[in-house]
RODREN-427741 format. One record per residue (C-alpha): residue number from 1; x, z, y; chain; residue in three letters. Coordinates in nm, 4 decimals, always signed. Layout:
<pts>
n xx zz yy chain res
NUM X Z Y A ALA
...
</pts>
This chain:
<pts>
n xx zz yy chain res
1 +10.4705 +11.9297 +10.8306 A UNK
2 +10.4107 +11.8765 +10.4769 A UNK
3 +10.1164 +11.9023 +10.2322 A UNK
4 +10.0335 +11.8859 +9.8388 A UNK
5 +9.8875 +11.6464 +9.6482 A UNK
6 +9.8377 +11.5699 +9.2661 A UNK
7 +10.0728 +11.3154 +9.1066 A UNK
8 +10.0136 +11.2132 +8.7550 A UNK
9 +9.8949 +11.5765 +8.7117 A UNK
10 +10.1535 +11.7546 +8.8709 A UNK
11 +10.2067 +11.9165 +9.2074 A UNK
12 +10.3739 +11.7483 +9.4390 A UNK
13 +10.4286 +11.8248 +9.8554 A UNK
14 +10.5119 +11.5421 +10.0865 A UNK
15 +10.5555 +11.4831 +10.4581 A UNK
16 +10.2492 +11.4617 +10.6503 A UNK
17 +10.1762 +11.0869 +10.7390 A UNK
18 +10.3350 +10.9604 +10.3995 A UNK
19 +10.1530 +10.6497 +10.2601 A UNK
20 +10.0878 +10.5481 +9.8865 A UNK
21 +10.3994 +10.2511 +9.9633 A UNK
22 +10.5998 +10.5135 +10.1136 A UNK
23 +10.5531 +10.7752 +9.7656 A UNK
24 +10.6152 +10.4463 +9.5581 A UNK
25 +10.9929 +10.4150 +9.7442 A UNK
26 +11.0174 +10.7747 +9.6861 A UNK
27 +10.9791 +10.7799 +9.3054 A UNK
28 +11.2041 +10.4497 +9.3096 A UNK
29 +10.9684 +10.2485 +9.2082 A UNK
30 +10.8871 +9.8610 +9.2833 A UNK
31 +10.5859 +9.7967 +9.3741 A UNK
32 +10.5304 +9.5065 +9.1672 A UNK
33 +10.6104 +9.6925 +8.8828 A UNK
34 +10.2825 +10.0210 +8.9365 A UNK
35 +9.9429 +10.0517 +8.9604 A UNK
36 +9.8136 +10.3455 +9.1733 A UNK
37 +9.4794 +10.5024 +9.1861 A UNK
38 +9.3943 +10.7458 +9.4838 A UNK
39 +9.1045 +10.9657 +9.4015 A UNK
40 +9.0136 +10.7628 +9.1224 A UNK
41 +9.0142 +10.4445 +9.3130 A UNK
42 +9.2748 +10.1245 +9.2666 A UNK
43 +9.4698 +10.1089 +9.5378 A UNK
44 +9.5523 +9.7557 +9.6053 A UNK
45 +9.9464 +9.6276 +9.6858 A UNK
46 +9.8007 +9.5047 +10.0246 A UNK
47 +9.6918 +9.8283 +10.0978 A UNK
48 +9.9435 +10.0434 +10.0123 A UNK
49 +10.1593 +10.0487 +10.3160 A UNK
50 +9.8079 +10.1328 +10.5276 A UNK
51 +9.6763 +10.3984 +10.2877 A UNK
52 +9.7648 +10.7076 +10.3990 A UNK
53 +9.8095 +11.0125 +10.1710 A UNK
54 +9.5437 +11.3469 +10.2841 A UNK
55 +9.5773 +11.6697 +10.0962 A UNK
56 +9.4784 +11.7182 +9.7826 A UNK
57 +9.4491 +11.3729 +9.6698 A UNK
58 +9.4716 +11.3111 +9.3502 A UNK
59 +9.7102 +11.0131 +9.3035 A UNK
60 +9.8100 +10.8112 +8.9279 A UNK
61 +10.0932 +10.6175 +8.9338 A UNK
62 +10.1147 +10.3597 +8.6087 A UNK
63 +10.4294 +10.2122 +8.5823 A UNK
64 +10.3618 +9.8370 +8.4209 A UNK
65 +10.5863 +9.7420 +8.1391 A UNK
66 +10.6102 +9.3745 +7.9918 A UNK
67 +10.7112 +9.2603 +7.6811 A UNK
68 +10.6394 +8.9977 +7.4255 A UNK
</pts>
């Protein structure tokens, strides 16, 4: 079963029981490398793998960039 949620603005359905790490390895991202806010709120690296998405979160992913 699947629901939508927000991503950066955008609509977006995923599997029910999908967590915030597992729409990070969907979007091929490292984990090291994002920030991710659920409904406004950090979501911290720790937590990621526990934090399961609900429908219609709103989730921001900011992909981290360093330079010098």
């Amino acid at each position: 079963m699947e629901f939508e949620i927000t991503l950066n603005g955008e609509s977006r359905r995923v599997p029910q029981g999908t967590s915030v790490a597992d729409l990070i390895g969907s979007l091929v991202l490292l984990p090291e490398q994002v920030a991710v806010e659920r409904n406004r709120a950090l979501v911290r690296r720790v937590e990621q793998a526990a934090t399961r998405l609900e429908p219609g979160d709103e989730i921001e992913v900011v992909t981290l960039v360093g330079g010098g």
